[in-house]
Steps between C-alpha positions, in 0.01 A plus 500: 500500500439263742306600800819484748671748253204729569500487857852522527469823246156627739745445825763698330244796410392446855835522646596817260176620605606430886860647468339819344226523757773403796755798312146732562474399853841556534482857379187535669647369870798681423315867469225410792861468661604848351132637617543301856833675523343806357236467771705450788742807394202717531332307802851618646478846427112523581675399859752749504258748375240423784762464733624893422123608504461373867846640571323817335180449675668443826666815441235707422299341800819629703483832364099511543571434838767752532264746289218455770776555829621786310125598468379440836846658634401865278137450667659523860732783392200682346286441798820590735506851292154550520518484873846702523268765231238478725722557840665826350153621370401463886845705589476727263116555639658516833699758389254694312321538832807551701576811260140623562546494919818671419356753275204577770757488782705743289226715456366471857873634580528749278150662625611397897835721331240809375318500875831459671646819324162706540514397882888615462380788422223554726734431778738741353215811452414403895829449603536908357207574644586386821886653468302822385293450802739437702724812429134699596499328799812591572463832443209519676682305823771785439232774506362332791870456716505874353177593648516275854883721545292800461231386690718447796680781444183675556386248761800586672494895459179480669586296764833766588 
């Protein structure tokens, strides 16, 4: 074999060499395609997923923020009962002591009542003392107009 026969045959195991090495590339270029496609599929989803978690996070900052109105909102309806608590306590106070006057008033009346009724009835024992009284005196004016007739009865006996 001449020496042109041997390069001819080392450029055809070089080019079978090259066409199975370029067949390699292309199945490698074809599946870094597959894996680029691959890749970008789930770069796209990675998006729509962190694009719903701010959605979600956005939400949930929303309804935080809600939360904490809500929150601050029961805090001034709890205070606003604990004054309106505090306001009847003070009534009901007010009242306690209003019942107490009126219980002391009621009892102050009810012993002005007692001394009223035993005056009544002083007046009443004087009133028949002075209506027994009386009917002495006026027996005693009648024993009088009695004895002042006979007296000028006599008185004018004497004088005839």
């Amino acid at each position: 074999m001449d020496t042109t026969d041997m390069r001819i045959q080392v450029l055809e195991t070089d080019v079978a060499v090259l066409n199975i090495r370029t067949e390699e590339n292309r199945a490698m270029t074809s599946t870094m395609f597959e894996v680029l496609n691959d890749l970008r599929t789930v770069t796209a989803d990675l998006r729509t997923e962190v694009t719903g978690l701010r959605t979600v996070t956005d939400g949930l900052r929303k309804g935080q923020d809600e939360l904490q109105l809500s929150v601050a909102e029961l805090r001034q309806g709890q205070d606003e009962l604990r004054s309106g608590v505090a306001e009847l306590r003070q009534g009901q106070d007010e009242l306690r002591s209003s019942v107490a006057e009126l219980r002391m008033t009621t009892v102050a009346l009810r012993i002005g009542q007692d001394e009223l009724r035993g005056d009544m009835a002083s007046v009443k024992r004087s009133a028949a003392n002075m209506e027994g009284s009386m009917k002495r005196a006026e027996g005693d004016v009648a024993d009088l107009k009695a004895g002042h007739i006979e007296l000028r009865h006599l008185v004018a006996g004497l004088i005839k």
